[in-house]
N, C-alpha and C positions, 0 to 999 in steps of 0.2 A: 541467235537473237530472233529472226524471221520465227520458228515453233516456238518461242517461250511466246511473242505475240500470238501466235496461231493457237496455243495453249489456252491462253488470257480469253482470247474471242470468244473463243468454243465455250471456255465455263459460265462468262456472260452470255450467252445464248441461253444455255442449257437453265442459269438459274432466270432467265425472264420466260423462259418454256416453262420451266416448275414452280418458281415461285408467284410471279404477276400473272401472266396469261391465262391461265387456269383459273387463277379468282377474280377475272372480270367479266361477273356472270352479267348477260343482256339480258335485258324482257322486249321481245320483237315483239311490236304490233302488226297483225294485219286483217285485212277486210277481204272477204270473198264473198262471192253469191251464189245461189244452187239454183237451180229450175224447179222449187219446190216451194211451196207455200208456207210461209210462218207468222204465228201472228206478231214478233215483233222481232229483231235481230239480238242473235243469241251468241256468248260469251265466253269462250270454250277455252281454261288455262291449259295449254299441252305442257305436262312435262316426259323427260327421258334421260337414260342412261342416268339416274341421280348416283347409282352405286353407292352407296351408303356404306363405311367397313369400322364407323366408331364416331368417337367425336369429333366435328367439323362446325369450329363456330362460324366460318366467313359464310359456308353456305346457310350456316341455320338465320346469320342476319339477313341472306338473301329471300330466304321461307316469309323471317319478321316483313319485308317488303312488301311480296307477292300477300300477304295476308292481307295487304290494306286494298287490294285491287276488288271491285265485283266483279265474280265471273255467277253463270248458270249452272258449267261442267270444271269438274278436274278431269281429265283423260291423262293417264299415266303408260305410257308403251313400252313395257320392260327396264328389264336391268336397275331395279329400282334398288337391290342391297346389293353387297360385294363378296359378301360373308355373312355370314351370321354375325359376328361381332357386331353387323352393323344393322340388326333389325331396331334396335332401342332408339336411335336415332333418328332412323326413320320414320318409327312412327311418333316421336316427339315432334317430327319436323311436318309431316303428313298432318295432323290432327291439327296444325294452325288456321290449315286453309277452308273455309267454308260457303262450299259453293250449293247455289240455291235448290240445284235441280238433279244435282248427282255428282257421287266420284267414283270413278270407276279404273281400272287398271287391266293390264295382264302383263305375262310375266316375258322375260328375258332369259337367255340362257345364263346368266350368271346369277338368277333367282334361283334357280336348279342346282348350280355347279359353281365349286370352292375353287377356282383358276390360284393355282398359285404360280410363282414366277414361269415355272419352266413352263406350263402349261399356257400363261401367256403369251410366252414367244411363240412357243411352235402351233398354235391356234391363229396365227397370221397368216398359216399355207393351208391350202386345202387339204382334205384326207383324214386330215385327224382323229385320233380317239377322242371319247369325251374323259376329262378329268374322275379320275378315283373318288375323289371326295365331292359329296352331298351335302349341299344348304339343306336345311329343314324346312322347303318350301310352303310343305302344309301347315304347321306353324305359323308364317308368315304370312298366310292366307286368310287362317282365325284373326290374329292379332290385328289383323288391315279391316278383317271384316267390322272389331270390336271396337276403330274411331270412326264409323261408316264408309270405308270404301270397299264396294264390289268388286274382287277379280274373277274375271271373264275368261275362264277356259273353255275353246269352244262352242260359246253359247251366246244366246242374246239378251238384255235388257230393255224394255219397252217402258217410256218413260214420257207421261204426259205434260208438256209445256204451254202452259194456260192452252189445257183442251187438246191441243193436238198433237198426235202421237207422234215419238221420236224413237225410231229402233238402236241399239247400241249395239255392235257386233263385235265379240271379242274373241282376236285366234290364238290360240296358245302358242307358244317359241314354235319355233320351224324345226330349226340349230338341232335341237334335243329330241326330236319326233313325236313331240307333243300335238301338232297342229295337226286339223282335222277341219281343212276350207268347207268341203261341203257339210259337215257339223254344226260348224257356224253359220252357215249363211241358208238353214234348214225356212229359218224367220223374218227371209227377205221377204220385201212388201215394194213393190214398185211406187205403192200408193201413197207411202210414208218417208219422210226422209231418214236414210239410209248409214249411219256412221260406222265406220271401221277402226278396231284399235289391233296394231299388229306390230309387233317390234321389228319385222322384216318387211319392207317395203315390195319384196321381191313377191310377195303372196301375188302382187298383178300378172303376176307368168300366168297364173291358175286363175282369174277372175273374166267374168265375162265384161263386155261389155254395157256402161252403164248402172251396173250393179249395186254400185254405190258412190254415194254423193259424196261425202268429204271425207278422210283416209288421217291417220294418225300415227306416225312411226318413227323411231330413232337407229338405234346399233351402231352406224356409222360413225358415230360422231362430229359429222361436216366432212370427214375424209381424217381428222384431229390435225394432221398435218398438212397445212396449203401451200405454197410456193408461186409467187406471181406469175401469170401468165401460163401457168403448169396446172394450176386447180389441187384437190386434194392427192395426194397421195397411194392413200393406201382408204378405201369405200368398203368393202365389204357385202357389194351389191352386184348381181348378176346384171343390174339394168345400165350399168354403167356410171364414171365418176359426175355426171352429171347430176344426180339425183343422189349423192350424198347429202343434200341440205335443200332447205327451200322448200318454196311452192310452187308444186306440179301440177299439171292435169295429164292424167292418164287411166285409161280405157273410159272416160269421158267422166273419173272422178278427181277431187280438187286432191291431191296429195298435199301433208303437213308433215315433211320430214326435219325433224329437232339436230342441231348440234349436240345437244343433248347436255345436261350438269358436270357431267364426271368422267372417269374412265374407271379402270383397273387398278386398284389399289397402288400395283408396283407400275405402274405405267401413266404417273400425272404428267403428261406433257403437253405441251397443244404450239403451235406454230401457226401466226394468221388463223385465225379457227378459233374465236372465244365460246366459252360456255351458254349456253342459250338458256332459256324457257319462253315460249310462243302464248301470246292471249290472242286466239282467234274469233273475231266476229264475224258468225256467219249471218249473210243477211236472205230473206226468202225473195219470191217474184213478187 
């Protein structure tokens, strides 16, 4: 009797992991400040990890939501399809949102790389190969570029907000050996405020001090799975489970790390840890 109960638990767990927890996406507000001058405080939708692998109406009523918000920026940090099956989605669900002053992304290593089951489990240890199969990322680059959003491999975006310049710094995946810090950050400007979009938080091992003002990254998930008193899980960051989520400051920039929308096709679970998207207002001195 005791396992037929232990039984019964487990599957109620398992289906409010899969079924409800997962589709109770938040839109966290919050407010920071830079030591940079703006002329008015600026509106920045973060999203991450959306992994897109086909049709998903809960999240596209979620998109219907966020479309009513004003933002300035969309900033998107990886992970944005799951598959190819899921670029159509995607950018159905992408093209709703229209922000004033720019959309911009870069990519995730599952934008690169078709993870399928096995390759999901054994990509939770270190060491790994990368999976066989290839997304058609360049692909996914045109099609993004065709409802206005710019992915940033590498490179910078310089983008005037009534008059004064805002640099956009975009690194490519880590994970895949794409990224290239000093590439991107070729168009740093002390002078100008400074933003980072990186789907690895951990790029601050390699950044200087200072170097940039506000930071934009997901991967982790929030840790996907919390436990009271325990925090997340399983992070995915060299910097420690504490910087699975939230707003940081570190090497003297504001970190904006997303729980992020989704996960791995074969892997919707989340415990403590709902799905995010972040409207950040940054305000100047």
């Amino acid at each position: 009797m005791g396992y037929l109960v232990f039984a019964v638990l487990l599957a109620l767990l398992y289906a409010w992991m899969h079924w409800v927890e997962t589709m109770k996406f938040e839109l966290n507000r919050h407010r920071i400040t830079v030591r940079k001058k703006l002329p008015r405080p600026i509106r920045i939708l973060h999203l991450s990890d959306t992994h897109f692998a086909g049709d998903e109406p809960v999240l596209a009523r979620f998109f219907d939501r966020l479309s009513r918000e004003e933002m300035d920026f969309v900033f998107i940090s990886g992970d944005i399809i799951d598959c190819d099956a899921g670029m159509f989605s995607c950018l159905e669900n992408l093209k709703k949102l229209k922000p004033a002053c720019g959309f911009f992304a870069v990519f995730g290593n599952h934008d690169y790389y078709d993870f399928h089951i096995l390759d999901t489990i054994i990509h939770n240890f270190p060491g790994q190969a990368l999976p066989k199969t290839m997304n058609h990322v360049d692909l996914l680059s045109e099609e993004l570029q065709t409802i206005g959003v710019k992915v940033l491999r590498n490179e910078t975006a310089e983008v005037s907000v009534e008059g004064v310049p805002v640099l956009i710094h975009g690194l490519d995946n880590p994970t895949t050996g794409h990224a290239n810090i000093r590439k991107t950050m070729r168009q740093f400007d002390q002078g100008k405020v400074n933003f980072l979009l990186t789907h690895l938080v951990d790029v601050f091992l390699d950044i200087g001090e200072n170097e940039i003002d506000v930071s934009f990254s997901g991967h982790s998930h929030g840790g996907q799975f919390r436990l009271p008193l325990v925090g997340p899980l399983m992070t995915h960051t060299a910097l420690g489970k504490r910087y699975a989520s939230g707003i940081w400051n570190i090497q003297g920039a504001v970190c904006c790390i997303s729980r992020g929308l989704s996960s791995s096709r074969f892997f919707r679970v989340r415990l403590l840890c709902p799905p995010e998207a972040i409207l950040l207002t940054v305000h100047g001195i």
